[in-house]
C-alpha positions as CSV (number, residue, x, y, z in Angstrom):
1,X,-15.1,36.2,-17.2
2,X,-12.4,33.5,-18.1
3,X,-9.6,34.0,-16.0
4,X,-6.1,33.6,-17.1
5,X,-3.9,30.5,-16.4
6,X,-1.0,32.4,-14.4
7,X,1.2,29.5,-14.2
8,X,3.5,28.6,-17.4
9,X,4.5,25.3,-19.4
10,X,7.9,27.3,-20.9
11,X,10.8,26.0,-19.2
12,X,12.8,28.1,-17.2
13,X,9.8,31.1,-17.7
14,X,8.1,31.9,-14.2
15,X,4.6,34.1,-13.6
16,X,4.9,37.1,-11.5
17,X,1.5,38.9,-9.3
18,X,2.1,42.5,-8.6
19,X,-0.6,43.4,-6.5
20,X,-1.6,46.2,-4.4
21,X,1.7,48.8,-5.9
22,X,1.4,52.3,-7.5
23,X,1.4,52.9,-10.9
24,X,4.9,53.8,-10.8
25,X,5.8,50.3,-9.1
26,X,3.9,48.6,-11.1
27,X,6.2,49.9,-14.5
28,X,9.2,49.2,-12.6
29,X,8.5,45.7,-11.7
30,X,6.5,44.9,-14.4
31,X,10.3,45.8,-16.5
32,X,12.6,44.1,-14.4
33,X,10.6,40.9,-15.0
34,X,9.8,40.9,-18.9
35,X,13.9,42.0,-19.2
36,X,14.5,38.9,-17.1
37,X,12.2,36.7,-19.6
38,X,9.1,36.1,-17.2
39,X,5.3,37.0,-17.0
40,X,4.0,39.8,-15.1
41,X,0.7,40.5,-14.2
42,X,-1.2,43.1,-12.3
43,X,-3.7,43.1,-10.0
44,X,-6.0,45.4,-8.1
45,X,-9.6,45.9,-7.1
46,X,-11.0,47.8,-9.7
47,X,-9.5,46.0,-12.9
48,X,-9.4,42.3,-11.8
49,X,-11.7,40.1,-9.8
50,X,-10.4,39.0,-6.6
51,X,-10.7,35.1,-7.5
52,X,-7.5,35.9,-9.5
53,X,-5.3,35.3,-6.8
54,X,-6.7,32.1,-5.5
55,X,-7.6,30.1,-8.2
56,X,-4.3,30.8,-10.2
57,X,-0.7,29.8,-9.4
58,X,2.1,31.8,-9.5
59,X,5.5,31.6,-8.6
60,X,6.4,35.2,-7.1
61,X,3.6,37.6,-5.5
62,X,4.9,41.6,-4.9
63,X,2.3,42.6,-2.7
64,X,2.0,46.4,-2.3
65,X,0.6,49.0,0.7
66,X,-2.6,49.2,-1.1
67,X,-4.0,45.7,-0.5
68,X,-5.9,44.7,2.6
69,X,-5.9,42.6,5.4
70,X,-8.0,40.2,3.2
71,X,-6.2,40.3,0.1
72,X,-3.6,39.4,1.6
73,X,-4.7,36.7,3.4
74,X,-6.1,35.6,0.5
75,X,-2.1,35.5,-1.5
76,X,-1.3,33.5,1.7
77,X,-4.0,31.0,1.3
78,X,-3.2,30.7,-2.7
79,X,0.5,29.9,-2.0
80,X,2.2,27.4,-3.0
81,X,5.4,24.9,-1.5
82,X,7.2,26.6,-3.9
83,X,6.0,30.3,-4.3
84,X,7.3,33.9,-2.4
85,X,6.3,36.7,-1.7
86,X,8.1,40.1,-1.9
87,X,6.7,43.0,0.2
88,X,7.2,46.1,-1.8
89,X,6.4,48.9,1.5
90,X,9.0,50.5,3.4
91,X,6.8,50.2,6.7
92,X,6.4,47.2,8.5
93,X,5.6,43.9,7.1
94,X,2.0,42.7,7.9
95,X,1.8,39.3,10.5
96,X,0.0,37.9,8.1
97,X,2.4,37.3,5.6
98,X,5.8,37.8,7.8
99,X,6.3,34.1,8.0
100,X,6.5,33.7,4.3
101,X,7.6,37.4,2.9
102,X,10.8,39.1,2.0
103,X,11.2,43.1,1.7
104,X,12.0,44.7,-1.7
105,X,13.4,48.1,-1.4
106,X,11.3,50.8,-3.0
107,X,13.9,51.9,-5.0
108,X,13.5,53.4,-8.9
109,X,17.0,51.7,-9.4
110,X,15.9,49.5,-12.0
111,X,18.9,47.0,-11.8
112,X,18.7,46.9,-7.8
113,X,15.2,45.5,-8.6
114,X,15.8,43.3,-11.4
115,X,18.5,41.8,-9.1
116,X,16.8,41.1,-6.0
117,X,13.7,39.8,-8.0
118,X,15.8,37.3,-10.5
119,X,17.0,35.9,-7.4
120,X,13.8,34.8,-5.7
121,X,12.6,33.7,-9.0
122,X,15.3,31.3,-9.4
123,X,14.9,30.0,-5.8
124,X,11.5,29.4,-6.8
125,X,12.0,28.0,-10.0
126,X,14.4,25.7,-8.5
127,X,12.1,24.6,-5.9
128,X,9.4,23.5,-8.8
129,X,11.8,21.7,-10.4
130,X,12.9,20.0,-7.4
131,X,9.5,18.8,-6.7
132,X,9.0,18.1,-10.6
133,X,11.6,15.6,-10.1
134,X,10.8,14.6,-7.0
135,X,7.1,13.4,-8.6
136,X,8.5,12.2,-11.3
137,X,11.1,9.6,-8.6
138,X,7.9,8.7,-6.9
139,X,6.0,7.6,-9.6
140,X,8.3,5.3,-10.9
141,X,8.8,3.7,-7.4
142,X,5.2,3.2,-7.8
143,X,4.8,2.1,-11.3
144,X,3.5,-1.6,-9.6
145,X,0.8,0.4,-7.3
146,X,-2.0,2.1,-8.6
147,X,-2.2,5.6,-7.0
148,X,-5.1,7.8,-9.0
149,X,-7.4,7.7,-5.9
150,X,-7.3,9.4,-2.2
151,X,-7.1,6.4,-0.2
152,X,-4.5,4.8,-2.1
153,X,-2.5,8.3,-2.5
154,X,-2.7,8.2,0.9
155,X,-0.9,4.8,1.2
156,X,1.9,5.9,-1.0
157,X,2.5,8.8,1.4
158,X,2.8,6.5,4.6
159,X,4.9,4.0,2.1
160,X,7.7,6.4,1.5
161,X,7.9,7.5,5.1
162,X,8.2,3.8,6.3
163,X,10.7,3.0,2.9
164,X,13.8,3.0,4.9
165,X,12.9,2.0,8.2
166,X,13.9,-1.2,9.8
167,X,10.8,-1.5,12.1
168,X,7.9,-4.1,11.5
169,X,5.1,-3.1,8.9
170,X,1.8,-3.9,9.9
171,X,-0.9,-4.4,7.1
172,X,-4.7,-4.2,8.0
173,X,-7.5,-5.0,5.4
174,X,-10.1,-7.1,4.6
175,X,-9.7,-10.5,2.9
176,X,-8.4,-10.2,-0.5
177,X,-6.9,-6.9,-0.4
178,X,-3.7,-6.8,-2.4
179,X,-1.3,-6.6,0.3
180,X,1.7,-8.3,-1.8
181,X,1.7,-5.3,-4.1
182,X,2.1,-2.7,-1.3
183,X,4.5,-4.5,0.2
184,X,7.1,-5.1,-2.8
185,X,6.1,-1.7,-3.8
186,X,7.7,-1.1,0.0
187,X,10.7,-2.9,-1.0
188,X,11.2,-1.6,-4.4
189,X,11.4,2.4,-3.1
190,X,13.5,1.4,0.0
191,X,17.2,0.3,0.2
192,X,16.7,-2.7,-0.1
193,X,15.2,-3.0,-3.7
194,X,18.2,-5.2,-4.5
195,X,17.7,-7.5,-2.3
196,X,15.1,-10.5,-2.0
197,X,11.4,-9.7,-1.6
198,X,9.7,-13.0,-0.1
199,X,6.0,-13.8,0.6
200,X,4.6,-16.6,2.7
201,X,0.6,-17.4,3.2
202,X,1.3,-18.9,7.2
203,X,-2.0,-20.6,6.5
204,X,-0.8,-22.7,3.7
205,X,1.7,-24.2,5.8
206,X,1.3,-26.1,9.0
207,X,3.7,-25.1,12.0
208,X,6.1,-28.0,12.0
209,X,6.9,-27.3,8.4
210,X,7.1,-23.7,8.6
211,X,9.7,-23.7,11.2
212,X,11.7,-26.0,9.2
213,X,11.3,-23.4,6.2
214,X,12.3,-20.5,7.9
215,X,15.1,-21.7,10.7
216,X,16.7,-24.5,9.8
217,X,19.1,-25.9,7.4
218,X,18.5,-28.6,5.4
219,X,20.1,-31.2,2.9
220,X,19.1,-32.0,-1.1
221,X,21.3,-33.9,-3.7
222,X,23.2,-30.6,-4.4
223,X,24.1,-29.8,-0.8
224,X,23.3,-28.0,2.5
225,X,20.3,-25.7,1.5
226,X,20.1,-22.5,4.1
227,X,16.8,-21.5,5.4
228,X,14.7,-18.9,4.0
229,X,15.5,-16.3,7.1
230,X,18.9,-16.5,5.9
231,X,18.5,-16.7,1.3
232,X,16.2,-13.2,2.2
233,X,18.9,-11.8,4.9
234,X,18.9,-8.1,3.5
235,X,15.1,-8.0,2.0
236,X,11.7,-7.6,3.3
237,X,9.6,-10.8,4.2
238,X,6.1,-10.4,4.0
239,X,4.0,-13.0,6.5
240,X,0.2,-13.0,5.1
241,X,-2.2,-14.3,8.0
242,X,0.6,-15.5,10.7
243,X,-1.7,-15.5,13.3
244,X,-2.8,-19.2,11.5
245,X,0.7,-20.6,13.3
246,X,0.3,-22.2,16.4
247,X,1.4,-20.5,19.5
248,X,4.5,-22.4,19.8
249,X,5.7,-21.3,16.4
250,X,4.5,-17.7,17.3
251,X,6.6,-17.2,19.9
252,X,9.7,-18.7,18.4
253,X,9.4,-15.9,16.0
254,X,8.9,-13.3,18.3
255,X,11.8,-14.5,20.4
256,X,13.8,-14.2,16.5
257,X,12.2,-10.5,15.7
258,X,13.8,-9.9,19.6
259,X,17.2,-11.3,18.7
260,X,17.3,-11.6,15.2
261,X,20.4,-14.6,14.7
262,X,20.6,-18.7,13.3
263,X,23.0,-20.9,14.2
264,X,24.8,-22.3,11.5
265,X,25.8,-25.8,12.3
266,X,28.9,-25.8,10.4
267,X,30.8,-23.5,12.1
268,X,28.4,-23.3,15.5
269,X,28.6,-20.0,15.0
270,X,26.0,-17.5,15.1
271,X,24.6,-15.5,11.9
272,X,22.6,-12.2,12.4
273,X,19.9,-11.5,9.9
274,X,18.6,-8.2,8.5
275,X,15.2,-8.3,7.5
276,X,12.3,-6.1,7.4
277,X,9.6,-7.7,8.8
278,X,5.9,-7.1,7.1
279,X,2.8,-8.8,8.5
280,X,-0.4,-8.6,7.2
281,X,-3.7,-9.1,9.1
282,X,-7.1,-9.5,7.1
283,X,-10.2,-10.3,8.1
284,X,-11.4,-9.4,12.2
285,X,-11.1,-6.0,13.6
286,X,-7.2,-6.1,14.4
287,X,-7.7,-4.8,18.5
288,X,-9.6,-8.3,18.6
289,X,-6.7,-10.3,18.0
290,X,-5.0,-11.7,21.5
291,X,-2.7,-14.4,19.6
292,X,0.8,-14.3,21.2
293,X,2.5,-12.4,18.0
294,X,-0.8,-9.9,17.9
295,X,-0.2,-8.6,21.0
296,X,3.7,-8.6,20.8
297,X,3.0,-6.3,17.7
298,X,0.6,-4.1,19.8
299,X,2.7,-3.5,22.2
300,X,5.1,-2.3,19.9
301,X,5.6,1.8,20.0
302,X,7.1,1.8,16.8
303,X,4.8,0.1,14.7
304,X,2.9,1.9,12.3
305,X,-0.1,0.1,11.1
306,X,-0.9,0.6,7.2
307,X,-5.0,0.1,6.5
308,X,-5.0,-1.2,3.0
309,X,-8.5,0.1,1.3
310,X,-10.9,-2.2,0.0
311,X,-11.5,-2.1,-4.0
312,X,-14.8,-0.7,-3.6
313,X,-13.4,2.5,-1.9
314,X,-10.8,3.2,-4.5
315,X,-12.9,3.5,-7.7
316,X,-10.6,6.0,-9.2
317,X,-7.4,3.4,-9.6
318,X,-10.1,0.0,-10.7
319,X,-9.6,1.3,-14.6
320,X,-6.0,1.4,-14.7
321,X,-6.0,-1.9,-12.3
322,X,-8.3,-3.8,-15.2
323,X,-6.1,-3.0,-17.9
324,X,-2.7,-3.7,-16.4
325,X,-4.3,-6.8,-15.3
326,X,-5.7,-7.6,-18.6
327,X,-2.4,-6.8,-20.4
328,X,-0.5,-9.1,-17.9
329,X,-2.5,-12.1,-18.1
330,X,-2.1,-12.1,-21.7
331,X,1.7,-11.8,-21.4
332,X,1.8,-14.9,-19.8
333,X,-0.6,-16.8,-22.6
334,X,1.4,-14.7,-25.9
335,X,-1.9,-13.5,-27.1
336,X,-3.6,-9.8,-27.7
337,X,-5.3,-8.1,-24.5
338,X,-9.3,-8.5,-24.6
339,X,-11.3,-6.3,-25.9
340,X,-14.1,-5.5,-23.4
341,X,-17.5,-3.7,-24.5
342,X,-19.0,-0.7,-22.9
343,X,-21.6,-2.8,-20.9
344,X,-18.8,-4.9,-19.5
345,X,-16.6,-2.1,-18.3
346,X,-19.6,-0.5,-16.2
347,X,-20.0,-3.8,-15.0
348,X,-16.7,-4.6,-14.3
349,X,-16.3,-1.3,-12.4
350,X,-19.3,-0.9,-10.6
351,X,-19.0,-4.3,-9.2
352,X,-19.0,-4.2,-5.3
353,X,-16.2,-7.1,-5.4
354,X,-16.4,-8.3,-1.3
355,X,-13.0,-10.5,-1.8
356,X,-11.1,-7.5,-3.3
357,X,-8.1,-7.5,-5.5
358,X,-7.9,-11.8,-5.0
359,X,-11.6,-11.5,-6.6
360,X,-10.6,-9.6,-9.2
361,X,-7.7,-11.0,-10.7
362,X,-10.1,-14.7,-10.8
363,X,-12.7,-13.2,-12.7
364,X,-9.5,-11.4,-15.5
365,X,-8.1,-14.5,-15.7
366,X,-11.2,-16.1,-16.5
367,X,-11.3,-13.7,-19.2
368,X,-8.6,-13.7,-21.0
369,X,-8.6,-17.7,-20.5
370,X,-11.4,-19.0,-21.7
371,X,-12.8,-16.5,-24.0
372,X,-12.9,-17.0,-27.6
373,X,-14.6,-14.3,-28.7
374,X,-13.3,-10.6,-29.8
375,X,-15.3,-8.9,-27.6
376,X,-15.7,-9.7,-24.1
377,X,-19.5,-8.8,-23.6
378,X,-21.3,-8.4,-20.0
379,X,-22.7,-11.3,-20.6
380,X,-19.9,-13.4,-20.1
381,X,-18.6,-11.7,-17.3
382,X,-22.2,-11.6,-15.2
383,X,-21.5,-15.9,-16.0
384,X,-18.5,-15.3,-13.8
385,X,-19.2,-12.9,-11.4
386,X,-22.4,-15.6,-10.5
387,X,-19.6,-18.4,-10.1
388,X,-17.9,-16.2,-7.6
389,X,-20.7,-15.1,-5.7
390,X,-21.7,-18.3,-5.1
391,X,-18.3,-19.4,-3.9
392,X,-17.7,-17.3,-1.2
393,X,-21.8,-16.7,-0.2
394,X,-22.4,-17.9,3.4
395,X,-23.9,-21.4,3.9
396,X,-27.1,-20.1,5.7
397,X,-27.7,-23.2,7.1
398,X,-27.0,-23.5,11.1
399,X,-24.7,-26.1,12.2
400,X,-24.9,-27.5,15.1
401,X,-22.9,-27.4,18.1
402,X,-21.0,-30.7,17.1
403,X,-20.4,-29.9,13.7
404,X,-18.4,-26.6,14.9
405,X,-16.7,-28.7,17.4
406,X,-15.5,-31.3,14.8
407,X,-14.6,-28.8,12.4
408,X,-12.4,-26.8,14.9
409,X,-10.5,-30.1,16.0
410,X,-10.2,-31.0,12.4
411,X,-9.1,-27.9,11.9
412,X,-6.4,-27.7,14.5
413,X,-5.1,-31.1,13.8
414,X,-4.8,-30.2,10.8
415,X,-2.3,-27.2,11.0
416,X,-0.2,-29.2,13.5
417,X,-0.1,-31.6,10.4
418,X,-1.3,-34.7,13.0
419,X,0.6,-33.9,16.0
420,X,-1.9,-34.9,18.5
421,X,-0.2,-34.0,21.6
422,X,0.0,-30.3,20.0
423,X,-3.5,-30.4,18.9
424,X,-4.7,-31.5,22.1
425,X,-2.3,-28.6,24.0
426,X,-4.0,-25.9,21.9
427,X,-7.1,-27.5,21.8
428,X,-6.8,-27.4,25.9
429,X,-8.3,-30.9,26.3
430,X,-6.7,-34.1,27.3
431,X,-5.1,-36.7,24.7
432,X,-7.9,-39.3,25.2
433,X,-10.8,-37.0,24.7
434,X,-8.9,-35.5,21.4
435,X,-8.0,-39.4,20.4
436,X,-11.7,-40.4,21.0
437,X,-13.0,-37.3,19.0
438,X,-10.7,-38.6,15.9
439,X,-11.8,-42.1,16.4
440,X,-15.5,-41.0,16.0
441,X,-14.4,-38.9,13.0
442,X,-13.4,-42.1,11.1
443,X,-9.1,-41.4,11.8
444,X,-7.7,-44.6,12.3
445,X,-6.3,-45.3,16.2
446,X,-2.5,-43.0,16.7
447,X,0.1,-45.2,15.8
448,X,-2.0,-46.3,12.6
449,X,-1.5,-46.1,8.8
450,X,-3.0,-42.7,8.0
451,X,-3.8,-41.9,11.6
452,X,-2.4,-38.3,11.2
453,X,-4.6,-37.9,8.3
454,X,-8.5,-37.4,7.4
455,X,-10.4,-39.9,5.5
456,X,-11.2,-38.5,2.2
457,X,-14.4,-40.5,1.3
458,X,-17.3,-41.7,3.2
459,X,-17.0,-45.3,2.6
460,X,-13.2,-45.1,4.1
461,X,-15.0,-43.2,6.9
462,X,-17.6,-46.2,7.5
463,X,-14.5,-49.1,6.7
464,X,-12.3,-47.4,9.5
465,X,-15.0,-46.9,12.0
466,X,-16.1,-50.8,11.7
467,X,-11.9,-51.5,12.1
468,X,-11.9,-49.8,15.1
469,X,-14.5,-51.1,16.7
């Protein structure tokens, strides 16, 4: 049996249950709603099955004496945020429906009724379109993040709780996930939508220069030029992988997050900053962390971590991700979206993709780059996917114990952009051991032309070595 669709598309027209009344109640009701311009509909045991009530909406429920304890646990279950439920019994309302239920007087006054019930389908009426609004509001907020799946539903939840706090964001997820998006997604539903949204990759900057971008001012040929903390006062600041800054650098920023003011060297005055701090962790298990700014932020009782998903575990939103991506990148070369066949959309979506979003948005730019065909086939795109596997495979060769001990003092240097006495401090060793490693390396002795920076070929390699020996 096909059970009707209690629940209305007409506008202002709600869908009324009468359940568990007399025949004589039933008339009465069933009049003061169709005079009022709504649905009614009755149900009882013998003329309607019980799924009626649970797997149909309805705005207003008058529940009867005749109904049982399970019926009307059943209406309980089946309501909605935005239904009601009138108890038509002089006696004593049941406990199982008290917290939600208001009494209608048995009364064969058919104005009293028609009264009492237009009211509470108004209230209700008003309620759905509040929330019809309300969804409406939130997916516009959310027009940059797609939201079709649980996880990612989930995420937009936690999002517009955290919108208009001023606390720390944390982001968790494995490398690649598209943190950027969730945060200006963040920005764009909070108060601060018109204000700057700023993202900085610590790891593409080495801790000398990053201090100099985000605390200090600075001179060019059009004048003093204010540090980033202070162009993004009133925004959100998004720092990808900051555990990559040197310890040093760390806890100048914590000291900032703890009092959160520059000094402008004009004036010597102080200038606070309002910012809304996001930092995003990928990679290791985030409990594993013991950098200086990791455990500051764990020791935080107010920060509340957001675990992005990895784009395997939202298959419901990779669709709508391909397409907007698709249409995007060809907004920015003034040609016509790609056409992709059958084959290549299974393939495209039942990818694992272990670098996530970052992944992704390679292999569609590959696409709408360098194809010249009509039809972008599988074909071409298993071409791709190939390229990209091999690019972030694992070497599954061994290295030795002094290859991983030159590439993390390489490293190190490195990010302290040839500071030696910083390298060797975080390093924990002494200068001369650090200045002997270089030296084997092939840098030339400190003090040297290029002695802050690594040979780039072997024979300079070989040529310094012989120099400095």
């Amino acid at each position: 049996m096909t059970l009707p669709k209690l629940r209305t598309q007409q506008p202002g027209q709600a869908s009324v249950l009468i359940a568990g009344c007399s025949d004589d109640s039933t008339t009465l009701f069933s009049q003061a709603i169709l005079s009022l311009g709504h649905r009614a509909f009755r149900w009882n045991d013998e003329t309607s099955p019980p799924e009626i009530v649970t797997d149909s909406s309805w705005n207003i429920a008058i529940c009867g004496p005749n109904l049982s304890e399970s019926q009307l646990l059943n209406i309980a279950d089946s309501a909605s945020d935005v239904s009601q439920v009138l108890w038509a019994n002089s006696s004593k309302i049941p406990i199982t429906i008290s917290q939600f239920a208001e009494r209608l007087p048995t009364s064969e006054n058919l104005e009293q009724a028609s009264s009492l019930i237009h009211y509470v389908i108004q209230s209700s009426l008003l309620r759905e379109e509040r929330n019809d609004w309300r969804g409406r509001f939130t997916r516009q907020l959310f027009r940059d993040l797609v939201c079709n799946s649980e996880p990612m539903q989930k995420i937009q939840t936690q999002l517009l709780d955290e919108a208009d706090r001023n606390t720390p964001l944390l982001l968790l997820g494995k490398p690649g996930a598209d943190d950027r998006t969730v945060v200006w997604t963040l920005h764009q539903s909070s108060s601060r939508a018109d204000s700057p949204c700023l993202t900085l990759d610590c790891e593409s900057y080495s801790s000398t220069v990053f201090e100099q971008e985000l605390f200090e001012y600075r001179d060019d040929s059009e004048g003093q030029v204010p540090p980033l903390l202070e162009q993004v006062d009133g925004g959100t600041l998004l720092l990808k992988n900051p555990d990559s800054l040197s310890q040093t650098t760390q806890k100048k920023l914590i000291r900032f997050l703890e009092s959160p003011a520059i000094s402008r060297p004009e004036s010597h005055s102080l200038r606070y900053i309002n910012i809304r701090w996001c930092f995003s962790f990928q990679g290791s298990s985030w409990p594993l962390r013991n950098s200086p700014l990791s455990l500051y932020l764990q020791e935080r009782n107010d920060l509340q971590p957001v675990a992005i998903p990895a784009l395997n575990a939202r298959r419901d939103d990779l669709r709508e991700i391909i397409r907007r991506s698709l249409a995007e990148h060809s907004i920015r070369l003034a040609q016509l979206p790609p056409i992709l066949s059958a084959e290549a959309w299974q393939l495209l979506e039942n990818y694992a993709w272990p670098r996530n979003e970052e992944q992704l948005q390679r292999v569609l730019s590959q696409i709408t780059l360098l194809n010249n065909s009509s039809t972008v086939t599988a074909e071409l795109i298993s071409t791709w996917l190939e390229s990209e596997h091999e690019n972030i495979e694992p070497t599954t060769s061994l290295m030795s114990l002094a290859e991983m001990e030159r590439q993390l003092i390489e490293a190190t240097f490195n990010r302290f952009a040839g500071n030696r006495e910083q390298t060797a401090q975080a390093l924990g060793i002494g200068l001369r051991t650090l200045s002997g490693k270089l030296r084997q390396y092939g840098y030339p002795p400190r003090g040297g032309p290029g002695s802050n920076r690594r040979p780039t070929t072997h024979d300079e390699i070989d040529e310094t070595t012989r120099r400095a020996a």
